[in-house]
Each structure stands twice: as structure tokens, then as C-alpha cells.
C-alpha positions in Angstrom: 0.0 0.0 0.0 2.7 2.5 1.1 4.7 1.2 -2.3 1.8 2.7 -4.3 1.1 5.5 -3.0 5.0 6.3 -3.7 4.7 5.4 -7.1 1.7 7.8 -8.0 3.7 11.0 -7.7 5.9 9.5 -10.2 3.7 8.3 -12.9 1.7 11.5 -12.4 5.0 13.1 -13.4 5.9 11.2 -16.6 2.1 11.5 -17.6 2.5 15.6 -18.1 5.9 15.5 -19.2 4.5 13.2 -22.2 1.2 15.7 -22.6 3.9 18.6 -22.9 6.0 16.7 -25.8 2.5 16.1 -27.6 1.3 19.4 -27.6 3.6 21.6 -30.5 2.7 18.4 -32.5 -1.0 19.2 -32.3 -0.9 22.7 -33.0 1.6 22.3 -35.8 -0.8 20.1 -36.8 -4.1 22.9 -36.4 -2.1 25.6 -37.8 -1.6 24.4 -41.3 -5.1 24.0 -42.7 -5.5 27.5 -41.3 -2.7 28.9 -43.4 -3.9 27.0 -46.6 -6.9 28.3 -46.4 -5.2 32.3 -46.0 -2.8 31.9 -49.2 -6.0 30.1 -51.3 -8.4 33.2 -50.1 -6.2 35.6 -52.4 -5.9 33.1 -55.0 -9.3 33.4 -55.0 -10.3 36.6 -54.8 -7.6 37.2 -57.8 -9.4 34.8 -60.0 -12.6 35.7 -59.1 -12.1 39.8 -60.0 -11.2 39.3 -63.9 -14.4 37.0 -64.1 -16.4 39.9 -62.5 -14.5 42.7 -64.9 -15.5 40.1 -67.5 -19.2 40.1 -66.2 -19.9 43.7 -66.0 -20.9 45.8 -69.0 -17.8 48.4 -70.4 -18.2 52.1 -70.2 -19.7 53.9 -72.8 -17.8 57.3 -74.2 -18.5 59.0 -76.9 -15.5 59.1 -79.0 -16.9 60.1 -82.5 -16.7 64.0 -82.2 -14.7 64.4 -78.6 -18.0 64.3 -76.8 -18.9 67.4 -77.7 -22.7 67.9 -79.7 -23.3 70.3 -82.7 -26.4 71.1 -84.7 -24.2 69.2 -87.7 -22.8 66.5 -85.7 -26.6 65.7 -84.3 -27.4 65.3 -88.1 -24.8 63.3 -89.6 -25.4 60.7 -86.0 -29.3 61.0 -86.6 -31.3 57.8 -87.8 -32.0 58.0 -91.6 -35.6 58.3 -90.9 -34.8 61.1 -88.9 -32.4 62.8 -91.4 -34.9 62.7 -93.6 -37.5 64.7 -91.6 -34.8 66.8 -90.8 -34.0 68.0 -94.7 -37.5 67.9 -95.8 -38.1 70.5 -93.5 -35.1 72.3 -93.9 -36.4 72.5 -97.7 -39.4 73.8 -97.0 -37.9 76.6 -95.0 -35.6 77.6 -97.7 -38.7 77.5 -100.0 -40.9 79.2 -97.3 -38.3 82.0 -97.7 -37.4 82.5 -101.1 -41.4 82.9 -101.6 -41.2 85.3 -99.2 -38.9 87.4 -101.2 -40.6 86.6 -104.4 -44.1 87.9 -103.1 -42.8 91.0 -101.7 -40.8 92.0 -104.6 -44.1 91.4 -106.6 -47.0 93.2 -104.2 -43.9 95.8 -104.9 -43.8 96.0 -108.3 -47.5 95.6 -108.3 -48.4 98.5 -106.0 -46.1 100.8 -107.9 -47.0 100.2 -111.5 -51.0 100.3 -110.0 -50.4 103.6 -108.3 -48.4 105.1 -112.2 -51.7 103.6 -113.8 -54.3 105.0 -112.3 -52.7 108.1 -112.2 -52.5 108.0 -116.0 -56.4 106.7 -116.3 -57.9 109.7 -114.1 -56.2 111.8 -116.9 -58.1 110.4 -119.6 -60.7 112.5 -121.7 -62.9 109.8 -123.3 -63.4 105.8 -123.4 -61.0 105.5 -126.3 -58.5 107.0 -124.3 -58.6 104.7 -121.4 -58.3 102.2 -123.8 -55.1 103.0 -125.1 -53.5 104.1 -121.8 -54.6 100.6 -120.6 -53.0 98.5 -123.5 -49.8 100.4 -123.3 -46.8 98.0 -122.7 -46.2 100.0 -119.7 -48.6 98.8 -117.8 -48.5 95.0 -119.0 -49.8 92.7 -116.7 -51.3 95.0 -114.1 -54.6 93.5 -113.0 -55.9 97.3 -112.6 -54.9 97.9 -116.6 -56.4 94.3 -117.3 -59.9 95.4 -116.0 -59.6 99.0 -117.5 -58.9 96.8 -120.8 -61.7 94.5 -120.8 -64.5 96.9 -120.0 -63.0 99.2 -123.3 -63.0 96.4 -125.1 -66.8 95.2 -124.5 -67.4 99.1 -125.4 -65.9 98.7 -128.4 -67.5 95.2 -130.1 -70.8 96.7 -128.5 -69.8 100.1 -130.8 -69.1 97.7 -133.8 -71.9 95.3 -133.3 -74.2 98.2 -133.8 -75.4 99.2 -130.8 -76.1 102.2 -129.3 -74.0 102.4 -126.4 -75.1 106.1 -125.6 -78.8 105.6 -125.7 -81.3 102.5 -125.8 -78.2 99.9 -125.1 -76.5 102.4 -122.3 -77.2 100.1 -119.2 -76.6 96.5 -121.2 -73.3 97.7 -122.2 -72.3 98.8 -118.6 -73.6 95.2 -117.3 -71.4 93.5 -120.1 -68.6 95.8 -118.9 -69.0 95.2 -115.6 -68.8 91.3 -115.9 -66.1 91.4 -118.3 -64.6 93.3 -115.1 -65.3 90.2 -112.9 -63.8 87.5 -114.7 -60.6 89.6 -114.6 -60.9 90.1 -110.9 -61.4 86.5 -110.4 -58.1 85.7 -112.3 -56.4 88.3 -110.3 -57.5 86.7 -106.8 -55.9 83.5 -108.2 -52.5 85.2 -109.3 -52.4 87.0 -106.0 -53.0 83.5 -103.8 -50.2 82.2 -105.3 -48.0 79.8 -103.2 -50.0 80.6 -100.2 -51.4 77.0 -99.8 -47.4 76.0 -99.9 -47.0 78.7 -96.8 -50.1 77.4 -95.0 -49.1 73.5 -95.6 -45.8 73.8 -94.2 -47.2 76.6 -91.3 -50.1 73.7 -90.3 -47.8 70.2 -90.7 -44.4 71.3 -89.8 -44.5 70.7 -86.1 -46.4 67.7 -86.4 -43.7 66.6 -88.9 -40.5 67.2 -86.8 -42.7 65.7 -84.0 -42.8 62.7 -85.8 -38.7 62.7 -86.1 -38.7 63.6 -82.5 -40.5 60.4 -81.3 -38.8 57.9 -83.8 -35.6 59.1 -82.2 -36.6 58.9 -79.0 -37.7 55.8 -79.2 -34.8 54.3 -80.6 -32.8 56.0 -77.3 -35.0 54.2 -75.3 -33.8 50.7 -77.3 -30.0 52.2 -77.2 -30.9 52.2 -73.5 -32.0 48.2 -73.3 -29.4 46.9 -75.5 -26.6 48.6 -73.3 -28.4 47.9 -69.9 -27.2 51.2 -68.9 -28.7 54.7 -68.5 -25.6 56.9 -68.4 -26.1 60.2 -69.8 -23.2 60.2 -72.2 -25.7 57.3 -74.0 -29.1 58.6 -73.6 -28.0 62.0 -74.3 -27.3 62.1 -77.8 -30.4 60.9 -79.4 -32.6 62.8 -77.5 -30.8 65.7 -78.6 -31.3 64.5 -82.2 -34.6 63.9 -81.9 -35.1 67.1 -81.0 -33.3 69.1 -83.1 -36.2 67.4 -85.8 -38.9 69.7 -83.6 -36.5 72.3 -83.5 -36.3 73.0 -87.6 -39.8 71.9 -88.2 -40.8 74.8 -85.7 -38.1 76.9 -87.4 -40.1 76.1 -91.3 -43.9 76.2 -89.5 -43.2 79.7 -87.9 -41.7 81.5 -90.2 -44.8 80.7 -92.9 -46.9 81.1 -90.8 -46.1 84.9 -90.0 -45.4 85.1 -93.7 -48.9 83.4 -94.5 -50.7 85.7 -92.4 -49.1 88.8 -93.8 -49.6 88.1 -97.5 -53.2 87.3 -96.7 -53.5 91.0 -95.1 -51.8 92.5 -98.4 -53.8 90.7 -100.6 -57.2 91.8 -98.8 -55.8 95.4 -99.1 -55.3 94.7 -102.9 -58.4 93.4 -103.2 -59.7 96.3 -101.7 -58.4 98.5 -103.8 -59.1 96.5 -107.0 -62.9 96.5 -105.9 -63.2 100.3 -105.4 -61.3 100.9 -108.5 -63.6 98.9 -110.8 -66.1 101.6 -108.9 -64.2 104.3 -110.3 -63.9 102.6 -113.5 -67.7 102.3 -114.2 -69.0 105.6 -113.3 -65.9 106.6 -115.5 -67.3 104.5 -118.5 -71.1 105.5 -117.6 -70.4 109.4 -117.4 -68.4 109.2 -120.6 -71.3 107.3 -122.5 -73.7 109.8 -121.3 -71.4 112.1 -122.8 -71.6 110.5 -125.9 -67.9 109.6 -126.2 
């Protein structure tokens, strides 16, 4: 009994010397798996960041023109729908314009040589007269000369048919003189209206034409848009600019015609006017003349 109890101490001892030897084994042992797993996370992580590069959509720039957007550079990168809005209305306004030059240099010309005439037909003694100032070739082609014309002319078959224009036949020839008159009003109304259904067209359908460019190009921003899965503003930007630029010149053709529109319409209702009260002056120049017996 007292043998064992003396040996206990002993084999207590070589039990935690043995424990101690053990111990840097185990944790050698631990430690490894540990750092395996630390040098594969970076190996890892550096595979894993091409394959998300790879994954992710690239930038968009706009390289083409610096990034930088002009009224011409809009054009040449519009759709070819678009483009073709785009010159179709820049044709019109060029033709809205040049009309607009060519109808105020005629009213011009058309006021002055009317103003020369009917100075020259107040200072006429008989019918005969009027006649001749009328047919002169300096007043060729003014509507206010071609009515002066036509009634002399009724006069004179009337005269040649027989009649008495002075007496019994007084009043038929003034009604055959006055619708000679008429029909050359009406021809003048239609030279006077020319090219204004060109100025109202393009005034009424312009905008709704570059609206038409507008949307198209929209729209295909919008598919730009899905296509690139991105909605940066360097991509979206452009073609809405282009699209609009379609409004922008069809407002630039519809606004200009119609301010020109409305302005011929007030000079020829002035002409018209003037034509009417001068076919006035015409027949009581005609009627007091017959009474006169000229």
C-alpha cells in the first residue's frame, strides 16, 4: 500500500511530461489547414475579379466627335428616318423663304406700277382714251390695266356690233362691262393666292412633322438604352438631342410661314380692296363718258 502511494507521484510526473512533448505536434498540426486556407483566399479573390470585370458591362464614351454635340454632328449621328425629316423640312424653309422674297418683290412692283396707272387713267378724256392708256406695254400685266382693258373692249364690239352704247343699249353695255370686269378680278384673286397654300401646308404640318422625327428618335434611345443595360447620360443623351433638333427646324419652317402666310393674306385683302373700289371708279368713268356721248 505504502509502495503505491509512492509510485503515483511518479507516474503522475511522466504522464504531463508526455502531454507537454505532444502538444507543438497538435498545433503544428491545427495551424496548417489554417494557413492554406489564408494563401488560397487571395488566389481566389484574384481569380474571381477578372471573371467579375468580365461580367460587367464596359463604359460607354463617346468618342466620335470628342463628346462634344453640334447642330451638324446631331445630323450626320441621326437615324436615316430622322435625317430625312430633318432635310424635308429644312427644304421647305428655304422655299418658305425664297417665296417670301418673291411675293414681296411682286406686291412691290404691283403697287407701284398700279399707283403710275391709275394716275395716268384719271387723266383720260374719253373711253377710247382709257383704252389705249390701258393696252400700253407699260402697264402690262397689271390686274388694274387688265380690267380697264376688258371693259374698253366690251365698249368697243358693243360700238361695232351696232349698238347704241349712248342711248337705248346704255345700261346692257355697262352690265357687259361690268362682268367682263369680274372674270378679270377673279383671275387676279388666283395670281395674288399664289404659293400661299405652300405657306399654310408647311405653317399647319411642320411641327407635327418634326414631332414625328422627334418620337422615332426617342424611341430608338430608349432601345439604345435596353441593348446597353445602362442609363448613363453620355448614352441617352445624344439621341434625344437628335430627336429634338427634328422639332427644333420643323418649328423653325412652320413659324416663319406662318407669319409670312398671315401677312400676305392682309396684303392681298388690301389689294383686293383697292381692285374692288377701282372697278367703282372705272364704271362711273365708263357711264359718265357714254352719257357724254364719247
Amino acid at each position: 500500500m505504502l509502495d503505491n502511494k509512492r509510485m503515483t507521484p511518479i507516474i503522475a510526473l511522466f504522464g504531463a511530461m508526455a502531454l507537454m512533448a505532444s502538444t507543438p505536434a497538435f498545433a503544428q498540426t491545427a495551424d496548417q489547414p489554417a494557413a492554406a486556407a489564408a494563401e488560397a483566399a487571395p488566389a481566389a479573390a484574384t481569380e474571381a475579379a477578372p471573371a467579375a470585370s468580365a461580367g460587367s458591362p464596359a463604359p460607354v464614351t463617346i468618342d466620335s466627335h470628342g463628346g462634344k454635340l453640334t447642330p451638324i454632328t446631331m445630323f450626320l449621328d441621326a437615324e436615316p428616318v430622322v435625317k430625312v425629316v430633318m432635310i424635308g423640312l429644312a427644304l421647305a424653309s428655304v422655299f418658305s423663304w425664297t417665296l417670301l422674297i418673291t411675293k414681296l418683290l411682286e406686291f412691290g412692283a404691283l403697287v407701284k406700277a398700279s399707283d403710275n396707272f391709275v394716275e395716268a387713267f384719271r387723266s383720260a378724256k374719253s373711253i377710247d382714251e382709257m383704252g389705249k392708256i390701258a393696252g400700253s406695254d407699260d402697264f402690262v400685266g397689271n390686274p388694274l390695266a387688265d380690267m380697264a382693258s376688258a371693259a374698253c373692249m366690251e365698249i368697243v364690239l358693243s360700238r361695232q356690233a351696232g349698238l347704241k352704247v349712248g342711248g337705248e343699249h346704255r345700261e346692257s353695255t355697262v352690265l357687259r362691262a361690268s362682268s367682263a370686269v369680274s372674270a378679270v378680278q377673279g383671275s387676279l384673286a388666283k395670281r395674288l393666292s399664289n404659293g400661299m397654300q405652300f405657306l399654310a401646308s408647311v405653317a399647319s404640318s411642320g411641327p407635327f412633322i418634326g414631332l414625328f422625327g422627334t418620337v422615332y428618335g426617342i424611341m430608338n434611345s430608349f432601345i439604345g438604352i435596353a441593348n446597353t443595360n445602362t442609363t448613363n447620360l453620355a448614352v441617352v443623351a445624344p439621341g434625344i438631342a437628335e430627336a429634338l433638333l427634328a422639332t427644333g427646324i420643323g418649328l423653325f419652317a412652320a413659324i416663319p410661314s406662318m407669319i409670312f402666310y398671315n401677312y400676305f393674306q392682309t396684303r392681298i385683302s388690301a389689294y383686293g380692296t383697292r381692285s374692288e373700289g377701282f372697278v367703282v371708279e372705272l364704271l362711273n368713268a365708263m357711264s359718265r363718258q357714254l352719257d357724254k356721248g364719247a
